[in-house]
C-alpha positions, 0 to 999 in steps of 0.5 A: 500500500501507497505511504501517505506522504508518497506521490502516487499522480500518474498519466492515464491518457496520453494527449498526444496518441490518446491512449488509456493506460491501463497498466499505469491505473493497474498499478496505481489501483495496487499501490492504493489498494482501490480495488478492495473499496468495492462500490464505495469510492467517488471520481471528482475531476476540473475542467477548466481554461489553461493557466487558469490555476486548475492544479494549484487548487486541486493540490490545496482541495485534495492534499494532491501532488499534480504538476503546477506552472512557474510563472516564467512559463504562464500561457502555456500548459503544464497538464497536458493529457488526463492526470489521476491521483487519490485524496488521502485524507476522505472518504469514501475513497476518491479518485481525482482527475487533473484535465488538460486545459482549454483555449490554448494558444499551442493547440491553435484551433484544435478542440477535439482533445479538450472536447473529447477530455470534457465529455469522458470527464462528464461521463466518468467523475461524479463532481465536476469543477469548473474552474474559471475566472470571474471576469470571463462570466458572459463570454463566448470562449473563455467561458468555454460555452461551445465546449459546454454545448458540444459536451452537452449535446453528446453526454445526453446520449449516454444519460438517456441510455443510462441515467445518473445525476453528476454535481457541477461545481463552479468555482469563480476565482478572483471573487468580486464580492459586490458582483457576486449575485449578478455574476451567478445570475449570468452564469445560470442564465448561460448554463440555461441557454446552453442547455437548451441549444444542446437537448433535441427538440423532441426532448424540449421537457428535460431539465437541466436539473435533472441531470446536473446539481448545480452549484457556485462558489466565489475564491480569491485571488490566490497570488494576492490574497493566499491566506484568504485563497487558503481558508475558503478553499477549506471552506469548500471543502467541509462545506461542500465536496465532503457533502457531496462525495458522502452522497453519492449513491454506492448501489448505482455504481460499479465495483472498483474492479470494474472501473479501469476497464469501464473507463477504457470503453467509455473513452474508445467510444469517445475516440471513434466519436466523429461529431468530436473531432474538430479540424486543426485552426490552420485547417479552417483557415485553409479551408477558407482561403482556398475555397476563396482562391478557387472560386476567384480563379474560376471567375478568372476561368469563365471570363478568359478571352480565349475561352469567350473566344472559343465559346463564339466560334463553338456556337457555330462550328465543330472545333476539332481540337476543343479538348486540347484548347479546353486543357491549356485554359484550365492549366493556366487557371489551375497553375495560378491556384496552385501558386496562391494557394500553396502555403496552405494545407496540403490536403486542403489544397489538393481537395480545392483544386479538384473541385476548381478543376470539376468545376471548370469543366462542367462549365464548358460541357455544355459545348462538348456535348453540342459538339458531338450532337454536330459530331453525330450529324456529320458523321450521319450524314457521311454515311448516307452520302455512302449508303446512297453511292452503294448499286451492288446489291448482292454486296450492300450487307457488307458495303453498310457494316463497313461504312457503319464500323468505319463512322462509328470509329471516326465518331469515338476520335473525333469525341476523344479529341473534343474531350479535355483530359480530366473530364468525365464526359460521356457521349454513348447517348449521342453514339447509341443514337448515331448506330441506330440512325444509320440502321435505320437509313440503311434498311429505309425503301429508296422513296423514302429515303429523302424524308429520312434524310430531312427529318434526320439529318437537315432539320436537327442541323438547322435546329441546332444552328439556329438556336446556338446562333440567336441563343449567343447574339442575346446573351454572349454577343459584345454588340447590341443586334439589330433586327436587320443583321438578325434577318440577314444572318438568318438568311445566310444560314438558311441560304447556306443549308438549302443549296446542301439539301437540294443536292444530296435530293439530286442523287434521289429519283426525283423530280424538280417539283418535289425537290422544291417542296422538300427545300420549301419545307426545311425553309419554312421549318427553319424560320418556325424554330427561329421565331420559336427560338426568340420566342423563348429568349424574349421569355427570359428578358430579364435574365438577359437585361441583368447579365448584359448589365452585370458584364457591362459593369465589370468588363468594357468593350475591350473586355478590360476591368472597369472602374465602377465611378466611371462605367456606371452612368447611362449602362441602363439606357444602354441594356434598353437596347437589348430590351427594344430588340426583344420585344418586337419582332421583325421577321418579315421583309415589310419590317424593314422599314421600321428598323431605321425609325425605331419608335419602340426604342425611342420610347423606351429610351425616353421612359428610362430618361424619366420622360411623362409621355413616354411613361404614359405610353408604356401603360399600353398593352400594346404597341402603336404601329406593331402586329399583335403577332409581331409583340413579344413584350408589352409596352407595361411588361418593358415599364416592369422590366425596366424598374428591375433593371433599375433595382439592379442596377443599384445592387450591382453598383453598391456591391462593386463599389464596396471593394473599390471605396474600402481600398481608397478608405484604407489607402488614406488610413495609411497615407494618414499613419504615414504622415503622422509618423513621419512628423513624428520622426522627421525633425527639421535638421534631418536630412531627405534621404534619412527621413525616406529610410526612417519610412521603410524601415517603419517596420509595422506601418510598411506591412500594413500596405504591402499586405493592401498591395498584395490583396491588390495586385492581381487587379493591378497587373491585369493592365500590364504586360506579362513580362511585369506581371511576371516580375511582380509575382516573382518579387511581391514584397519588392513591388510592395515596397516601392509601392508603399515608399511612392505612397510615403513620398506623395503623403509627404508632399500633400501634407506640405513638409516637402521641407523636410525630405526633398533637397 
């Protein structure tokens, strides 16, 4: 058996590998014979901030020896893990629990031991201390409320199974005794609130009283008054955990014997508790600026140039090497995410960059998948060009499977071509679709071959071209359309596909009259889905009106960054346009004359301008000298739309100018800090170029503005050429330098102290 006087503490979770050691308690239990006290025996533990003088008060409570802090060490942490010890001197027998410290600066961000050090300590001791200072009362961290929350909500689970009823004993040091009622007012109100947030819903009848008897107790200072610290301590301890530990109900408990093993299930259940772990600080704060970094270079991705430039030309045409092109675009992207976000978290960066990446190739799958539907329709039509040259019958069988495996071939390069190499892009539908209308041409009769032909192949053609085609002049085309280019640009698609279809219909056994109905047809359907088409844009004309707006704002008609104090002015009036061009149509030749005296226009124009007769008129539900067939939308529609338009407007505007106003805010706090140090440091008989080095070397005030410049730089070198804008990011901390040295000079010379520095 242990002599009194002998320091029996041991470690009995490591906080490092989190292991229970049960071989340590083993022979603790034998040193102290514990395990002959049957059920008659009691845990008590503290939880409570680091340095919060946790130790120090169990050693006076318990007559126990736990390992304190100098004060030449103060801020760090002296217990680290689960510490145990006995009190020798009460009974019943009692095993008391030092628990690592909470809110340390060491851990960073990393709660997942305190939280799961607090939980086992809820779960195993029968008196709590909660060791905290009386002027953390009512504060968020310090008081340790998310902890108490977390702790809260994951012990109900196990007191629900079981139920038991533990002693919380606050013990509030650095007592002010005129606060002391107010104080545990706040605390218990706290303690309520916390309660409340923790428990589910379902459970909105259970008490906190019904599992917690709640107590408070005031000490003071133990540095300044130790004599007094020593007598309340006393105090506490007749008046209160004596009381307490002789309460505790045996018959609930499990024998000694049973006790290490008990506690080494419950802590592993607490381990494989995911809801505990909480990443490291430096985790979040990758999270965060990674997740920032990518959604910046994505916005980066989707308004490069060549990528728009690329968008045009697939609207139209099948770019054969999309995929090579696609990869170059988000290898730059990525690369530039890769140098931003390379001081954070490894596994952090890498996880964002693959969203970045995804989510960059979703954005552009749009155009894969409409090439391979012009992929397919070329293809097809390859292999009627064939089929329709085949006059060997006895040989057609194999003539058609040569033909069909040979276009099935050319499809899956072709679409390997168009897919970038990190997309999971699947054109099987398109291939299925392909392989089926080949059959089904090839097994076609002879006269109803050019039918098949039209429906199949020219239609959907002149569908797709169609629609690409009006679907970018409304929302990705820089100009403004006129109706007289919308006319002569359909009429050159159409004139284009006619002349095709007249003479694959030569190769059929018909004669001219049929030929021309079939040419009248497909131009008659084209001009259907074209009307339809617009239709359907016009439908979505504020979509439109406030996507113009916004890239209007943003980007000028050179596609450089604008700057919002000048680019806001008169940008409604020039959406209007857009507007004036979406509610009236003009298909028909007659229109013509309408384009040059636009009145549609110069009422909305006049109504944006705030003109009485024009607002009058857009009350009309229709439009003076337009068809009722021609009207898309009404003259009260437009008046709607340009109010939003407005609204819009003014959001767009506030949250562009947010950044550009904080900048030149924080631009004039720094000129002010510099000026003033510099009157501070500069007396008259110092010479210039002594005062500019008293600048920089003006430590603190030079990070402030190379952090601004650094924000900024990106925004900076959009202007520059890439041989600057290579310099710049090789030798950010230089740039920020002779940024700010300008910045110091120009504060200088505003203030009139030119004295002072110039010669």
């Amino acid at each position: 058996m242990a002599h009194r006087d002998e320091d029996i503490t041991f470690q009995l979770i490591d906080e490092f590998y989190n292991d229970f050691k049960e071989k340590d308690f083993e022979s603790f239990a034998l040193r102290t014979n514990f395990y002959e006290c049957g059920r008659s025996y009691a845990v008590v533990a503290i939880l409570g901030p680091v340095s919060s003088g946790k130790s120090t008060l169990l050693n006076h409570l318990f007559s126990t020896r736990f390992g304190t802090m100098d004060d030449s060490k103060r801020g760090s942490q002296a217990t680290l893990g689960i510490w145990m010890s006995r009190c020798p001197d009460v009974r019943p027998f009692t095993l008391v629990m030092d628990v690592e410290g909470s809110d340390c600066a060491q851990k960073g961000g990393n709660t997942s031991f305190e939280k799961r050090s607090a939980l086992f300590t809820l779960l195993v001791a029968d008196i709590v201390l909660i060791n905290m200072w009386c002027k953390d009362i009512g504060r968020e961290h310090a008081a340790n409320k998310p902890l108490l929350r977390t702790v809260f909500q994951q012990a109900m689970n196990e007191f629900m199974k079981k139920p038991r009823k533990i002693t919380l004993m606050f013990i509030l040091r650095d007592e002010i005794e005129s606060r002391k009622s107010s104080l545990e007012g706040i605390l218990r109100e706290d303690l309520n609130e916390i309660w409340a947030s923790a428990i589910p819903s379902s459970s909105s009848n259970l008490l906190l009283q019904d599992y917690f008897e709640v107590q408070f107790i005031f000490l003071p200072n133990y540095e300044v008054h130790e004599e007094g610290f020593k007598l309340k301590v006393t105090e506490l301890k007749e008046k209160f955990i004596i009381p307490a530990l002789t309460h505790i109900d045996d018959k609930a408990k499990h024998r000694a014997s049973m006790f290490p093993a008990l506690a080494q299930e419950i802590w592993s259940d607490i381990l494989g508790n995911k809801d505990l772990d909480v990443p490291k600080y430096e985790i979040l704060v990758s999270i965060a600026r990674c997740e920032k970094i990518k959604n910046e270079h994505f916005n980066s991705f989707k308004k490069d140039k060549l990528l728009r430039s690329l968008r045009g030309v697939a609207y139209y045409h099948l770019v054969p090497d999309f995929g090579e092109k696609v990869d170059s675009i988000l290898n730059t992207c990525v690369s530039k995410y890769d140098e931003e976000a390379s001081f954070y978290d490894e596994s952090v960066v890498k996880e964002k960059r693959e969203q970045l990446i995804q989510e960059c190739l979703q954005h552009v799958e749009h155009m894969y998948i409409g090439m391979v539907k012009d992929l397919r329709l070329i293809c097809l039509k390859v292999f009627m060009d064939a089929i329709d040259k085949v006059t060997d019958g006895n040989n057609r069988v194999i003539v058609v499977e040569d033909h069909t495996r040979c276009c099935l071939n050319e499809f899956d390069e072709s679409c390997e071509a168009l897919r970038a190499r990190e997309a999971k892009w699947d054109p099987s539908k398109e291939r299925a679709r392909l392989e089926m209308q080949m059959k089904n041409y090839a097994s076609a009769k002879q006269e109803d071959r050019p039918g098949f032909l039209v429906k199949e192949l020219y239609e959907p053609t002149i569908k797709k071209e169609l629609s690409s085609w009006l679907s970018f002049l409304v929302s990705e085309h820089p100009e403004i359309p006129s109706w007289s280019k919308i006319r002569e640009e359909f009429k050159s698609l159409v004139e284009k596909a006619l002349p095709q279809l007249d003479t694959a219909l030569s190769h059929f056994d018909m004669n001219d009259e049929d030929r021309k109905k079939m040419t009248d047809g497909l131009e008659k359907y084209a001009k259907n889905v074209a009307m339809t088409k617009f239709r359907e844009e016009s439908g979505r004309a504020k979509s439109h009106l406030i996507n113009k707006l916004s890239k209007r704002l943003e980007y000028g008609d050179d596609s450089s960054p604008q700057n919002p104090e000048t680019a806001l002015p008169d940008l409604v009036s020039d959406c209007v346009e857009l507007l004036a061009v979406l509610a009236v149509a003009r298909w028909e030749e007659g229109d013509e004359e309408d384009d040059e005296d636009d009145d549609v226009l110069t009422t909305l124009k006049a109504a944006v301008d705030g003109q009485e007769s024009a607002l009058e008129d857009l009350d009309s539900t229709a439009w003076e000298k337009v068809r009722p067939s021609n009207t898309l939308i009404t003259p009260s529609k437009c008046s709607q739309l340009i109010k939003e338009l407005g609204e819009e407007k003014a959001k767009i505007s506030t949250r562009m100018m947010e950044p550009f106003q904080a900048l030149k805010t924080n631009a004039q706090r720094k000129v002010t800090q510099l000026m003033a140090y510099h009157h501070q440091t500069a007396p008259l008989e110092v010479q210039p170029s002594k005062t500019v080095i008293t600048h920089i070397t003006s430590t603190e005030m030079m990070k402030g503005v190379m952090v601004e410049v650094r924000k900024n730089v990106n925004c900076t070198i959009q202007g520059m050429n890439s041989r600057t804008q290579v310099f710049i990011k090789n030798n950010p901390f230089l740039t920020g330098a002779v940024l700010a040295l300008l910045i110091a000079v120009w504060g200088v010379i505003y203030s009139r102290s030119t004295h002072h520095m110039l010669e």
